[in-house]
C-alpha positions as CSV (number, residue, x, y, z in Angstrom):
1,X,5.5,83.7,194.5
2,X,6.3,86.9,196.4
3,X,9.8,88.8,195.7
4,X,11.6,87.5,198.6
5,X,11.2,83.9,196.9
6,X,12.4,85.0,193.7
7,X,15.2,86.7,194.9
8,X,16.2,83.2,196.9
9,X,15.5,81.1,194.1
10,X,17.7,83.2,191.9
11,X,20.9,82.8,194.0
12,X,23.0,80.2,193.4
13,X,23.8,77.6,195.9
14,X,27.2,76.7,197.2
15,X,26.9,73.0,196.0
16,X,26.0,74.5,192.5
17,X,29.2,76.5,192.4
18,X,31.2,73.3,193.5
19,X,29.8,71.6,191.0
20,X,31.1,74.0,188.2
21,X,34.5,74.3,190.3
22,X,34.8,70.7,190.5
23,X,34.2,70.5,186.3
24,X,36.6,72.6,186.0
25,X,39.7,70.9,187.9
26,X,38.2,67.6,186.2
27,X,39.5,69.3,182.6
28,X,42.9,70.3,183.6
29,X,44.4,66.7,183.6
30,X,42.9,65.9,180.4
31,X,43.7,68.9,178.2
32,X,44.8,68.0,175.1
33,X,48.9,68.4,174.8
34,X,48.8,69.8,178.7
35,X,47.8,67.0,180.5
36,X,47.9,63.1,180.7
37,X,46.4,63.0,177.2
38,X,49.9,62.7,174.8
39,X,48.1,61.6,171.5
40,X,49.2,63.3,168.5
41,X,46.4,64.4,166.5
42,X,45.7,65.9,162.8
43,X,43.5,68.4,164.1
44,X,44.8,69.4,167.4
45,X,44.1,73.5,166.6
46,X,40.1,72.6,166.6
47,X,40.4,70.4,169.5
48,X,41.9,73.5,171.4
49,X,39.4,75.9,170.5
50,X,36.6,73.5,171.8
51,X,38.3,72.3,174.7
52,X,38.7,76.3,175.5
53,X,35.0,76.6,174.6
54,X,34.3,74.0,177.1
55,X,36.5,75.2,179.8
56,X,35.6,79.3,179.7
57,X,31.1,78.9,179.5
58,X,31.6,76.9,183.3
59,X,34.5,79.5,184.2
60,X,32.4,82.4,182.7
61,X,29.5,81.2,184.9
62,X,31.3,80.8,188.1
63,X,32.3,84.1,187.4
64,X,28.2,85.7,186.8
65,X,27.0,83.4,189.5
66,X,26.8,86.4,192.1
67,X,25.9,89.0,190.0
68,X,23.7,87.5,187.0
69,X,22.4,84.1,187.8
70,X,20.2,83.4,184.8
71,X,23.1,84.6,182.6
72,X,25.6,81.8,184.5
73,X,22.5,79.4,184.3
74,X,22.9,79.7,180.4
75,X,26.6,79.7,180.1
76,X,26.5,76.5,182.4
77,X,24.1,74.7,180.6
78,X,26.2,75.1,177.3
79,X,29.6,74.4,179.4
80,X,27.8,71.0,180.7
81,X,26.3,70.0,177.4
82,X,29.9,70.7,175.5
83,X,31.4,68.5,178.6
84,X,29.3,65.5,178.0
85,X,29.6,65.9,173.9
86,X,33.8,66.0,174.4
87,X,33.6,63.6,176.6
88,X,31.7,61.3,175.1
89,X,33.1,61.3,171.8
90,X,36.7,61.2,173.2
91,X,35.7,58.0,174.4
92,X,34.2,56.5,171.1
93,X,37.4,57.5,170.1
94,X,36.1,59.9,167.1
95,X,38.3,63.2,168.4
96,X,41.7,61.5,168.5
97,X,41.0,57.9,168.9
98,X,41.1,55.5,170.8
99,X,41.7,57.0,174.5
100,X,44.8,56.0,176.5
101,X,43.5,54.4,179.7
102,X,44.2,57.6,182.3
103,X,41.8,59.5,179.7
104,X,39.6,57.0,179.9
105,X,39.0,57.6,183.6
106,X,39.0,61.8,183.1
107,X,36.7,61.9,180.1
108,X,34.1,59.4,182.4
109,X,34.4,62.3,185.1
110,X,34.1,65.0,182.3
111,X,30.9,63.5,180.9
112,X,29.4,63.0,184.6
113,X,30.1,66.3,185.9
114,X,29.3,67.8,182.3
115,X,25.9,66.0,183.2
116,X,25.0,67.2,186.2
117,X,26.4,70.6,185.8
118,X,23.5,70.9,182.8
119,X,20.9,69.2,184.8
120,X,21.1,71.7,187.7
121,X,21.4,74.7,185.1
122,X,18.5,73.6,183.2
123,X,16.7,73.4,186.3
124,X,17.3,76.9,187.2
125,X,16.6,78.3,184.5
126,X,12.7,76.4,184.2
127,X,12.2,77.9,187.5
């Protein structure tokens, strides 16, 4: 591979960025106390700080996208795999029970974007 390649292969794609843009839009209805999700909840502090976790590693890679791409390939690997862990377990119920039916919905599009956000990072960063 000659140094033109790399320096292709190591920029991010439009469709890459939408997909960390589009992740993050997905967890503004569903923050917890912000959104459409209004259960109460024991341990709402923790659920803030992961929820924040989860929002800032996609927003922090957004952000190192155009300057450090295999710095925003880790950060958007972590924000996907903390998407699909909140959002699955939000739907088993075991972070506040059982989800109201909107959350439902959010939490499916979470998980899926969470998904494919760590798919495509984890392929950039093996190539």
């Amino acid at each position: 591979m000659n140094t033109a390649t790399a320096l292709v292969r190591s920029r991010w794609t439009r469709s890459e960025r939408i997909l960390l843009i589009a992740l993050l839009l997905a967890y503004v209805p569903g923050y917890p106390g912000l959104g459409i999700d209004t259960r109460e909840t024991s341990n709402a502090v923790v659920l803030g700080v992961a929820y924040s976790v989860a929002f800032l590693a996609p927003l922090l890679a957004l952000a190192a996208s155009w300057r450090w791409p295999r710095a925003a390939a880790w950060s958007a690997l972590i924000g996907g795999l903390v998407a699909v862990a909140l959002g699955l377990l939000d739907l088993a119920g075991v972070l506040a029970g059982p989800p109201p039916s909107a959350m439902i919905v959010v939490d499916a599009v979470v998980a899926v974007l969470g998904a494919a956000v760590a798919w495509r990072s984890w392929a950039r960063l093996r190539s």
